[in-house]
C-alpha positions as CSV (number, residue, x, y, z in Angstrom):
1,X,114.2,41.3,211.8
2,X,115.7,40.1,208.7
3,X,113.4,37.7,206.4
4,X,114.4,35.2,203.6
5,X,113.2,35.9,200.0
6,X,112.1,32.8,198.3
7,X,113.2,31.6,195.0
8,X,112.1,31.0,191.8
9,X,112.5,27.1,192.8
10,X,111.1,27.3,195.3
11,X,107.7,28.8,194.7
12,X,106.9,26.3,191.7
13,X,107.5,23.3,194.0
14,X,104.9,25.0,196.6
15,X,102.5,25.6,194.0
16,X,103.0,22.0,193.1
17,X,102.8,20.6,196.0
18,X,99.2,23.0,196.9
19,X,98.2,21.9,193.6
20,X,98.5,17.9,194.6
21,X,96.9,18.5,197.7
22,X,93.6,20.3,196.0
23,X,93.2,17.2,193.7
24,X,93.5,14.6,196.6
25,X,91.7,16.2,198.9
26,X,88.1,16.6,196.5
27,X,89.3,13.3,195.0
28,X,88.3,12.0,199.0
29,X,85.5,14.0,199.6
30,X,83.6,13.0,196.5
31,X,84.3,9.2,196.0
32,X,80.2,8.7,194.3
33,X,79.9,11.8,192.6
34,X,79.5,9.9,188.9
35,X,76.8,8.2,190.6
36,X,74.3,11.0,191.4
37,X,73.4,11.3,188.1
38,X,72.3,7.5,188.0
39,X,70.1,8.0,191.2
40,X,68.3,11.0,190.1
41,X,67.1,9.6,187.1
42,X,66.0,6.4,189.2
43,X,63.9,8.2,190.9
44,X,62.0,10.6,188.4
45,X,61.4,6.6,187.0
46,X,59.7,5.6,190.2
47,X,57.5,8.6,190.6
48,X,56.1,8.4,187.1
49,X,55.4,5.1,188.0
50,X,54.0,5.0,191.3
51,X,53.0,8.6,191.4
52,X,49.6,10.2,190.2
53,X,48.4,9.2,186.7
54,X,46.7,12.6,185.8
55,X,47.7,16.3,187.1
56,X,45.5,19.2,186.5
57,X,45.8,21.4,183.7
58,X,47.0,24.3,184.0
59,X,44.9,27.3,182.7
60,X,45.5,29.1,179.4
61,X,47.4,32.1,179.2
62,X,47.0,34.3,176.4
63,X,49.6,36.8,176.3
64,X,48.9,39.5,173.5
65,X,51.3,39.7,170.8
66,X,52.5,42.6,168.9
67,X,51.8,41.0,165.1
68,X,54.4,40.1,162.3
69,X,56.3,43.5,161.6
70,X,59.8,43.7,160.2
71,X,62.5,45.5,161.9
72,X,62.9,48.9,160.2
73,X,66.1,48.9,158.2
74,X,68.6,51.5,160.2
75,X,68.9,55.1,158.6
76,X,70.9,55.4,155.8
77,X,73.8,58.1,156.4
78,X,73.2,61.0,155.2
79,X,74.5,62.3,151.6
80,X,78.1,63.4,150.8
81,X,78.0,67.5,150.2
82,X,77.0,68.8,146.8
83,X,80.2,69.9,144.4
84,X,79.5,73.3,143.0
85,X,78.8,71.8,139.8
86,X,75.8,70.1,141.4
87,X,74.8,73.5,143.2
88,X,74.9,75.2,139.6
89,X,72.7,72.0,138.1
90,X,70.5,72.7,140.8
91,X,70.0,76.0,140.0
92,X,69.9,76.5,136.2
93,X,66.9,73.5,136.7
94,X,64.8,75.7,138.6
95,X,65.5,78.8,136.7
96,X,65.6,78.0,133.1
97,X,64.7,81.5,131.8
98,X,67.4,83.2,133.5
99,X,69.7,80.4,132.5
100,X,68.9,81.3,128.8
101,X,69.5,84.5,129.6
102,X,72.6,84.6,130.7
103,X,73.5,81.7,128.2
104,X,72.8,84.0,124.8
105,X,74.7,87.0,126.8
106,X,77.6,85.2,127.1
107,X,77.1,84.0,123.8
108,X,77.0,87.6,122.5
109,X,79.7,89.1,124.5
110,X,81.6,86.4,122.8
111,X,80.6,87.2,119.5
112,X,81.2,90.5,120.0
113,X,84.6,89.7,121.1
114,X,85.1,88.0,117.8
115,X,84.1,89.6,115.7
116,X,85.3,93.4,117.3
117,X,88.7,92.8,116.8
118,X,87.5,91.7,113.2
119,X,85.9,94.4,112.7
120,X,87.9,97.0,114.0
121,X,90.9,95.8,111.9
122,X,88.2,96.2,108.4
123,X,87.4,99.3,109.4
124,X,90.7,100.5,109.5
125,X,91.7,99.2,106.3
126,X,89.1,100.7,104.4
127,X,90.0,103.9,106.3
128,X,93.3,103.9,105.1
129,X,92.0,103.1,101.6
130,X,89.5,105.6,101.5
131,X,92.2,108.0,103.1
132,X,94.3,106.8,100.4
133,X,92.0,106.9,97.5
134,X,90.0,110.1,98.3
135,X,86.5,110.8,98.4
136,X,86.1,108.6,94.7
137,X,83.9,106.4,94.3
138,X,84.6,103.0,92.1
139,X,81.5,101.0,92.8
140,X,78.2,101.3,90.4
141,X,75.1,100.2,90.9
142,X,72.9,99.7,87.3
143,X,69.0,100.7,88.2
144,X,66.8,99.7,84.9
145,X,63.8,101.5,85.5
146,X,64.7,104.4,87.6
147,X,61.7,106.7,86.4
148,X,59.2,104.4,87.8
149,X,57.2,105.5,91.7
150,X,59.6,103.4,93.8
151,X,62.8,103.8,91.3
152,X,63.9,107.7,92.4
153,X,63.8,106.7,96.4
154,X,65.8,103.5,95.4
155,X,68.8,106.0,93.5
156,X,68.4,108.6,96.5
157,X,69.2,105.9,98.8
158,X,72.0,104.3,97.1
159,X,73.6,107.5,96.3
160,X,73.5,108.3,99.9
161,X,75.2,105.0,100.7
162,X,78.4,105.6,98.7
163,X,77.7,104.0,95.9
164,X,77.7,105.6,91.8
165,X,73.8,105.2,90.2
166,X,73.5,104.6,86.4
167,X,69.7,104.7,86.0
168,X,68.0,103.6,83.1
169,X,65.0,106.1,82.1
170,X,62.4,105.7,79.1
171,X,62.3,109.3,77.6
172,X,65.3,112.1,76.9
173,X,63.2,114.1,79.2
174,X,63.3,112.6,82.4
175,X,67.3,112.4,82.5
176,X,67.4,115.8,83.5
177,X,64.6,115.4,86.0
178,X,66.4,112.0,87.8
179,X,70.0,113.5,87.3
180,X,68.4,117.2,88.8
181,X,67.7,115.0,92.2
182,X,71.0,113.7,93.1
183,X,74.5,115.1,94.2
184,X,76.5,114.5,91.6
185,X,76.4,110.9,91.3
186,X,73.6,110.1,89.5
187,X,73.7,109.2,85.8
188,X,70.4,109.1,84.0
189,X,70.5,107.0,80.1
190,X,67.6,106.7,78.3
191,X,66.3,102.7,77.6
192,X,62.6,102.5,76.2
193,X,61.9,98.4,77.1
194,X,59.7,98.9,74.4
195,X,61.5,99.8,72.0
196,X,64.7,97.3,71.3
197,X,66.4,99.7,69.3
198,X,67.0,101.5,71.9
199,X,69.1,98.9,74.0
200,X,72.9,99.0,72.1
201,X,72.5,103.1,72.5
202,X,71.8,102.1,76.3
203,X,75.1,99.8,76.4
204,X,77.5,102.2,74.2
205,X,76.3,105.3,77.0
206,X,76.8,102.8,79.7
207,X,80.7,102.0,78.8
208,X,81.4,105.4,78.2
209,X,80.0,106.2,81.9
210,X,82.2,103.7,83.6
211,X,84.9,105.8,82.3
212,X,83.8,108.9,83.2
213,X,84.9,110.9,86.5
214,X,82.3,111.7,89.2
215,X,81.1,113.7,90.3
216,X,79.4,115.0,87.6
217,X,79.9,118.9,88.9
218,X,83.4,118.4,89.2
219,X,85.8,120.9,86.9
220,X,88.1,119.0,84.8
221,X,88.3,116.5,82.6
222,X,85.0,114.6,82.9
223,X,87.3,111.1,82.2
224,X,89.4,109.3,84.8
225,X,92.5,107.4,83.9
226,X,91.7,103.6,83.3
227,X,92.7,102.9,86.6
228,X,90.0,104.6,88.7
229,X,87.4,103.4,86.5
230,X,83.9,102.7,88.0
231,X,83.1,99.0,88.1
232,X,79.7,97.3,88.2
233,X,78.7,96.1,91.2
234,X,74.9,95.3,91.0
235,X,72.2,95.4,88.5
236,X,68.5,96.3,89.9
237,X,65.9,95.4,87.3
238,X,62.8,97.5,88.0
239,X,61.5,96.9,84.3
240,X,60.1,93.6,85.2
241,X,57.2,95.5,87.3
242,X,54.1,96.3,85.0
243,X,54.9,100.0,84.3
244,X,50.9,102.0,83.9
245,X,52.0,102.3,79.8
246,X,52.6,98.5,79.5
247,X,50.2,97.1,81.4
248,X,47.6,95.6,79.1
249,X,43.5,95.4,80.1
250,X,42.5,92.7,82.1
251,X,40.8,89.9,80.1
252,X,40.7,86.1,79.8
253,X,43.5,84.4,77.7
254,X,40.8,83.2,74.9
255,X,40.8,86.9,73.9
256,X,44.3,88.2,74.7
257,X,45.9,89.6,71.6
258,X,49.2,87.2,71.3
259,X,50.4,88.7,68.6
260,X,50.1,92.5,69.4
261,X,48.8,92.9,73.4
262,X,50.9,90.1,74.7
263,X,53.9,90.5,72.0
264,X,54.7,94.0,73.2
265,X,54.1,93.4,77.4
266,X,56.7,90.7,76.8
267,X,59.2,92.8,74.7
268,X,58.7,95.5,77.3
269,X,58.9,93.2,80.8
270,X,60.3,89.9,79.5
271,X,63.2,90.3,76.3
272,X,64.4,94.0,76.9
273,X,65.4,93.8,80.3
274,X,67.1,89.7,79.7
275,X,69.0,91.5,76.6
276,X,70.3,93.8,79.1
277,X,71.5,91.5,81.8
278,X,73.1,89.4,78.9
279,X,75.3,92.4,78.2
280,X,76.2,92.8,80.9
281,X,77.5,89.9,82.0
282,X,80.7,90.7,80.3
283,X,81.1,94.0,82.9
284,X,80.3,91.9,86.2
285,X,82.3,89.0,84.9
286,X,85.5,90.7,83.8
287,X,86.1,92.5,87.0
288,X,88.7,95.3,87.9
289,X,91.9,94.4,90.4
290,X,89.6,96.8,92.8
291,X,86.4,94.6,92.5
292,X,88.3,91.6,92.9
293,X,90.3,93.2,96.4
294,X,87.3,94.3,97.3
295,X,86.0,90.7,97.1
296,X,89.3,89.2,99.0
297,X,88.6,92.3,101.2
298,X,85.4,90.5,102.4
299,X,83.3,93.5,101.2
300,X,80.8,91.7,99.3
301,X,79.5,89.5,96.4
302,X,78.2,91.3,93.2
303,X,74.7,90.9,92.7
304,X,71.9,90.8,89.7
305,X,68.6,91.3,91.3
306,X,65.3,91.2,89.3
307,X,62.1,92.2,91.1
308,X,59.0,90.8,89.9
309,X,55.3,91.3,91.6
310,X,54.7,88.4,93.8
311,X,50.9,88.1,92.3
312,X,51.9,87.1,89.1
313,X,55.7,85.2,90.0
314,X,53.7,83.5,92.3
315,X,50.3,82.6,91.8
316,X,48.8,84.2,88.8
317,X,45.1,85.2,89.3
318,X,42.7,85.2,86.9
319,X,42.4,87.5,84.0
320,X,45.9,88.7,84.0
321,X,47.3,85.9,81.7
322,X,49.9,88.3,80.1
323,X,51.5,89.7,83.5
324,X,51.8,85.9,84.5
325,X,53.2,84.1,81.8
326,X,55.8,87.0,81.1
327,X,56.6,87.0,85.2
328,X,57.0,82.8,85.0
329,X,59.2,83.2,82.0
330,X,61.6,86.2,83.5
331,X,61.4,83.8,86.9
332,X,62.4,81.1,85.4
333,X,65.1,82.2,83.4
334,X,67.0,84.1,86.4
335,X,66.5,80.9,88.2
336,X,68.5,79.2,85.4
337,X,71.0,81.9,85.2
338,X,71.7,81.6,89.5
339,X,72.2,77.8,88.4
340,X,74.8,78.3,85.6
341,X,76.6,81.1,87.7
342,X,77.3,78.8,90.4
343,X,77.8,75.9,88.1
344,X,80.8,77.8,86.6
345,X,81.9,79.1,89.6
346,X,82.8,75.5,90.7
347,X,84.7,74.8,87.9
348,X,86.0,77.9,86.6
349,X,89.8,77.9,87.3
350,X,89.5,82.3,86.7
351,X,87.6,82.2,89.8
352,X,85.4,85.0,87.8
353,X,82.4,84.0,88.9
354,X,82.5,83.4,92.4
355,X,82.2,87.0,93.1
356,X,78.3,87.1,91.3
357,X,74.9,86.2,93.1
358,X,71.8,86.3,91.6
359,X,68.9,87.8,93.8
360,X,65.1,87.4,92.7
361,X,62.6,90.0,94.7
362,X,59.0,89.0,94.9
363,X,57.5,92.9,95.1
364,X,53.6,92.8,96.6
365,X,51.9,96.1,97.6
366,X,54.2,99.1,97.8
367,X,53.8,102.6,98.3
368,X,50.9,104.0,95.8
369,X,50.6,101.8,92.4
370,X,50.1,104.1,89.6
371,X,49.3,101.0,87.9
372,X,46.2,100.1,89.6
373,X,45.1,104.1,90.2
374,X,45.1,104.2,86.5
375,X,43.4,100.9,85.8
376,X,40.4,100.8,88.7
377,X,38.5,103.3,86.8
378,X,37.6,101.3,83.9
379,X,35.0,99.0,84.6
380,X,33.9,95.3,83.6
381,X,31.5,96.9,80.3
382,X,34.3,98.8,79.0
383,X,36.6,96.0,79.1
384,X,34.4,94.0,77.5
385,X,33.5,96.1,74.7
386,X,35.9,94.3,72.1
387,X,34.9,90.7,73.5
388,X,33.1,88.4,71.1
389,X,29.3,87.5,71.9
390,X,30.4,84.2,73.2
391,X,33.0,85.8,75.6
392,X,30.5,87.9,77.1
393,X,28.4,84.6,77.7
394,X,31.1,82.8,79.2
395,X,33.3,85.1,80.9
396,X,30.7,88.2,81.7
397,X,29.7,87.6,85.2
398,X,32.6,85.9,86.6
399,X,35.1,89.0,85.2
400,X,32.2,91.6,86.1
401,X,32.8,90.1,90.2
402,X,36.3,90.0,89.7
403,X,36.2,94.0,88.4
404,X,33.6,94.9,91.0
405,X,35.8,93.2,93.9
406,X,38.7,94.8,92.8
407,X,40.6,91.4,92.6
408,X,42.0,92.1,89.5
409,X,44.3,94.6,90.8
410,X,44.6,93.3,94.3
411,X,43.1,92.9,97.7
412,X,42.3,96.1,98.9
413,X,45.2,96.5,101.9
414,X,47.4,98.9,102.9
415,X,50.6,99.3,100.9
416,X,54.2,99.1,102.9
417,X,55.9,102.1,102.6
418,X,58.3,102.5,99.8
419,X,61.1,102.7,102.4
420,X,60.9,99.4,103.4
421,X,61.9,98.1,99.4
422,X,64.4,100.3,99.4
423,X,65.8,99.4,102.1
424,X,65.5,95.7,101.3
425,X,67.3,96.5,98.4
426,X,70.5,98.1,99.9
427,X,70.7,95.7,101.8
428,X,70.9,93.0,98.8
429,X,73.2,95.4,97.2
430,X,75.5,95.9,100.2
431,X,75.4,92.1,101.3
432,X,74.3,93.7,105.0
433,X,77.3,95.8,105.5
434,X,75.6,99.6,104.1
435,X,74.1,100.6,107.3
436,X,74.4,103.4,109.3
437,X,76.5,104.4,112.1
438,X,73.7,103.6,114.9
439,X,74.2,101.5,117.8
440,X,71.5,98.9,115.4
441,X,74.1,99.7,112.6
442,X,76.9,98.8,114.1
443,X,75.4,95.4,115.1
444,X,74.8,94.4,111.5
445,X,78.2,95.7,110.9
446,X,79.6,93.4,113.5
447,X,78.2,89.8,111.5
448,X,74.2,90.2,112.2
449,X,73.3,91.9,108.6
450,X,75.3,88.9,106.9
451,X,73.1,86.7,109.3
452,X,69.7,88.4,108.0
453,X,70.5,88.0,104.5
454,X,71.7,84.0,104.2
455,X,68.6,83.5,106.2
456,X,66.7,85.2,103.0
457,X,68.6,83.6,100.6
458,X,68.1,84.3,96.8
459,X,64.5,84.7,97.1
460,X,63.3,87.7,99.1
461,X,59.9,89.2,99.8
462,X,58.7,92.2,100.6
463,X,55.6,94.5,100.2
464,X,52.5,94.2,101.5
465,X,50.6,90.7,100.6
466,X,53.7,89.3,99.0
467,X,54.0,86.7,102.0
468,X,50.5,85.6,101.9
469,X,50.8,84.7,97.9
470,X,54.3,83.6,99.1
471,X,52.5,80.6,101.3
472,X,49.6,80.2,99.2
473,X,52.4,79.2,95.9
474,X,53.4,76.3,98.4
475,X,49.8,74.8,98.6
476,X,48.8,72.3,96.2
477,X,46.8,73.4,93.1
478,X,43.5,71.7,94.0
479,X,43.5,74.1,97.7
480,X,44.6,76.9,95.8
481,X,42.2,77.3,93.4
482,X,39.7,76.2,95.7
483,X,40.1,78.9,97.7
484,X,40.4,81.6,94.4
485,X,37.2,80.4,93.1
486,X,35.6,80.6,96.9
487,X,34.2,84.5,96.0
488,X,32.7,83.3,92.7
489,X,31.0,80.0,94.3
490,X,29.1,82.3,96.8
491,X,28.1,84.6,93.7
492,X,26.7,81.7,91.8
493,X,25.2,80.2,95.1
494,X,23.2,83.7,95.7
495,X,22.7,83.9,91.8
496,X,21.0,80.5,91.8
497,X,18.8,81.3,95.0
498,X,17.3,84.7,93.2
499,X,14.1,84.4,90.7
500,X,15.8,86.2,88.5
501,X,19.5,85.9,88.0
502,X,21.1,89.4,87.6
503,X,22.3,90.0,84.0
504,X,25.0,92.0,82.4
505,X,23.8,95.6,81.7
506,X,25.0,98.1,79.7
507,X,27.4,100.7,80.9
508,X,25.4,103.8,81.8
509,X,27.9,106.7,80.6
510,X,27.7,105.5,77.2
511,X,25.1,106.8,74.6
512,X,23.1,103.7,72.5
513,X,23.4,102.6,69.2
514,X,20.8,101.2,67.2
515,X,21.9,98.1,66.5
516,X,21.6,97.1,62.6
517,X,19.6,94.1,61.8
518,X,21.6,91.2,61.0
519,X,21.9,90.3,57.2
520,X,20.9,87.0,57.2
521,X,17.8,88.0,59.6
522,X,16.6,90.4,57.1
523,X,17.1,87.7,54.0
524,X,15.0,86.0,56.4
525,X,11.9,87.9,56.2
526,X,12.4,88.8,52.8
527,X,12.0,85.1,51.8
528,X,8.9,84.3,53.8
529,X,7.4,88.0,51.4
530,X,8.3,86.9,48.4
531,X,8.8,83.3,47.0
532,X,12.1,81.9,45.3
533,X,12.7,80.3,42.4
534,X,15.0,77.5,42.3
535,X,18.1,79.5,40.8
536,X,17.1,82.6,43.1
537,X,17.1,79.6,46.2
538,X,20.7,78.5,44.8
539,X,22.2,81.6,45.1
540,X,20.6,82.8,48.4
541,X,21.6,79.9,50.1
542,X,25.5,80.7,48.5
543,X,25.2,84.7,49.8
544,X,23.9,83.1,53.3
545,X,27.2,81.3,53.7
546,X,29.5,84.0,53.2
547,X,28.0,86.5,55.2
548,X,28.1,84.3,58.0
549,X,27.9,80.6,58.8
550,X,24.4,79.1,60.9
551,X,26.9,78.7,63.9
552,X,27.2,82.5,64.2
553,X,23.7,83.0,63.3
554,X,23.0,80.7,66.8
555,X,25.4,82.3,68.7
556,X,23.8,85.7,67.9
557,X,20.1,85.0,68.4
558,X,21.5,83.0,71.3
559,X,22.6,86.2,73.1
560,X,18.8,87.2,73.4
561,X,17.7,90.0,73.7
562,X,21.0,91.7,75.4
563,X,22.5,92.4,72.1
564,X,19.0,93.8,70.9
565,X,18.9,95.9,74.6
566,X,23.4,96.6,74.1
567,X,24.4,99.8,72.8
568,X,27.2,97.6,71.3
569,X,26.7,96.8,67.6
570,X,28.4,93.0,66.8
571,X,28.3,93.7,63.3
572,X,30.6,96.8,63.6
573,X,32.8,95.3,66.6
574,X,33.6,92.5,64.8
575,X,36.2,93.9,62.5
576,X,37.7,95.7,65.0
577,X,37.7,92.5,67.1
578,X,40.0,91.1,64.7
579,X,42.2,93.9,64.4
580,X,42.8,94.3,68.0
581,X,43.9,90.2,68.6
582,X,45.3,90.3,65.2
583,X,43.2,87.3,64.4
584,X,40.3,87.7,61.1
């Protein structure tokens, strides 16, 4: 059975035509329906009207509620994933030590990267110059006061390091006795500090040295041609140290001798060794074509050093007024001289002094000190035996504690060994690059010796005690003499508390003297025997005044009865006084 398929037409006019039939048919059906609206509200009218006028209430319900809260705010996503960066933050936060570890280490492997290749390539050059030049030496170093106790470990040492010693002695007989020690390279020419003739023999032996070929044993001709001559390349000056013959007795400045004691402590310690350095600044200043390669080479500055003993460069203590004003004076005049080195070196166009520093060593307690060994033993009374009456008075028991305490020569500590200033030394003289072939040595060759000596600059110290005077010169002078006079306040605090206050005594080894009865004293008693006339009066009263004026006659019965009690006789010490201070 075949059926028809409708069309498009078709089936829009039946849906038309259903759609017309729909709207008719609930158009009929619902003719009223706007008007239900009307008639519902009618009659909620007529039952509030007509209906009940109260209902009953209907009970309370309380329904428990939960409170005010606030919505929690949703969780926040969770963080992006740490870079590495962050992770190694992190980490080097919550171990900071072994961050700093690994910092320096990386910081030394670099360095010693660096400077390897640095040094590598230096120390082939100077291999090839030393291969090329021989076993000769062509640098000297200048040691003024090589007889003194440190002085002969000082040349041993340098001569070990390579370098040529000219030592400075201060008798003919000691050259062979310095020379006898060395190898070959040592050079001994006499220089007595206290004697100033002596200094232009020093300089003429000293030029012909530089020209002369070392070692000494070698066969030959004992002169090298000009150009492997011997150049200067440091100056040591041990003179500045109180040598034991020098040294003069501790005593206060009212009764140091200026123009004898203290006159020939500073020629020895002060004008000797400064005459020396100023001739030889010439020699350091107009250096060879080696010193000044050597310099380009990297190999090192020249050097002056001057040692000086820290107690007197920088403090001074009391009764030692000679070793402190000669030690201020040599301080201060190598300070000036550093200044006008550097000063020139700036505007010199010969570049001739850019190759010289200037070094100043503050010595404390080293080794033994002959010095003190031989002072110690003589005690407060024997000092004090050429001291005027008045000097006893004033000075007696404060210079009897300070001889008793030993403070004149020191606090008692132990002494650094002499190797330790040596080595110091070398190290001044070498600018940090003379050390030995140890792993440590190599290390200071590779930068950290030239490291160790900018951080001492041009002021070193060493010795035992010589940093403790070192801080106390930085405190103000109020706290540090304070703090000297500290002993002596508790010695006048226990003095003051006993009934009877200790007195000066006489020194037990020596036999007494009568003591002669003063002239005046005996005029005295021979005018209350027999009566003057007025002539006789005249003329005693002149003789009284020149034997000695009232003043001294005070001072002298002042003393009491120690002078009657001394073995000590004023009348004789008195010219002897004046002889020895070279005052009348």
């Amino acid at each position: 059975m075949s059926s028809v398929v409708p069309t498009i037409e078709q089936l829009e006019e039946y849906l038309d035509t259903l759609e017309d039939y729909v709207f008719s048919s609930l158009q009929a059906a619902t003719p009223d329906l706007p008007h239900v609206s009307d008639a519902i509200h009618r009659l909620w009218e007529d039952v509030s009207r007509f209906g009940p006028q109260s209902m009953p209430s209907l009970p309370d319900i309380h329904i428990p509620s939960l409170g005010t809260f606030e919505v929690p705010p949703p969780p926040p996503p969770p963080p992006p994933p740490k870079s590495f960066w962050e992770h190694s933050a992190d980490w080097a936060a919550e171990h900071p030590w072994t961050t700093a570890g690994i910092g320096v280490s990386v910081v030394g492997a670099g360095l010693l990267v660096g400077y390897g290749s640095a040094y590598i390539n230096a120390s082939i050059k100077s291999s090839r110059l030393r291969s090329a030049g021989g076993t000769e030496r062509r640098q000297a170093v200048v040691v003024l006061g090589g007889d003194t106790p440190s002085g002969l470990p000082l040349i041993l040492e340098l001569e070990r390091k390579g370098y040529v010693v000219i030592v400075s002695v201060s008798a003919p007989e000691h050259v062979e006795e310095v020379e006898r020690k060395g190898h070959g390279y040592i050079r001994a020419l006499v220089l007595d500090p206290s004697e100033p003739a002596t200094i232009p023999y020093f300089l003429r032996s000293l030029a012909s040295t530089l020209s002369r070929r070392f070692p000494m044993t070698a066969s030959g001709d004992p002169h090298s041609s000009p150009s492997t001559h011997l150049y200067i390349h440091s100056v040591i000056c041990l003179l500045t140290l109180p040598a034991p013959g020098v040294l003069p007795a501790p005593a206060p400045l009212e009764h140091l001798g200026l123009r004898d004691t203290y006159s020939s402590y500073l020629q020895a310690t002060h004008i000797s060794p400064l005459e020396v350095l100023q001739a030889m600044m010439p020699l350091l200043r107009n250096s060879s074509a080696r010193a000044r390669d050597a310099f380009a080479n990297n190999l090192g500055k020249k050097s002056i050093i001057v040692c000086l003993p820290v107690t007197d460069a920088r403090v001074g203590v009391p009764f030692a007024s000679a070793q402190a004003m000669s030690a201020a004076a040599t301080l201060r005049g190598v300070e000036v001289l550093r200044r006008e080195i550097r000063m020139a070196a700036l505007t010199d166009t010969s570049e001739s002094m850019k190759n010289i520093k200037v070094v100043v060593v503050d010595v404390g307690s080293v080794g033994s000190s002959p010095a003190q060994n031989e002072e110690a033993p003589h005690d407060a009374h024997t000092s004090m035996i050429d001291w005027t009456p008045s000097e006893k008075v004033a000075y007696g028991t404060a210079f009897s504690s300070v001889m008793e305490e030993g403070m004149q020569f020191g606090v008692h500590r132990k002494p650094t060994d002499v190797s330790v200033f040596v080595n110091t030394l070398v190290d001044v003289v070498g600018n940090g690059q003379k050390s030995d072939r140890t792993a440590f040595g190599i290390l200071f060759g590779l930068g950290l010796g030239r490291i160790r000596e900018w951080l001492r600059g041009d002021r070193v110290i060493v010795g035992a005690g010589a940093r403790t005077y070192g801080l106390a010169s930085h405190l103000p002078a109020l706290l540090l003499d304070t703090l000297l006079n500290i002993p002596h306040l508790l010695v006048s605090i226990r003095n003051s508390l006993l009934p009877v206050p200790p007195r000066l005594g006489a020194d037990a080894t020596m036999p007494p003297r009568e003591v002669p009865r003063p002239a005046v004293v005996a005029r005295k008693l021979e005018s209350e025997e027999s009566p003057l006339s007025s002539d006789q009066e005249h003329q005693h009263e002149h003789d009284t005044s020149e034997n000695g004026s009232e003043a001294d006659v005070e001072s002298n019965e002042g003393y009491g009865s120690g002078v009657a009690e001394s073995w000590v006789s004023l009348k004789g010490a008195s010219p002897e006084r004046g002889d020895a201070s070279g005052r009348p």
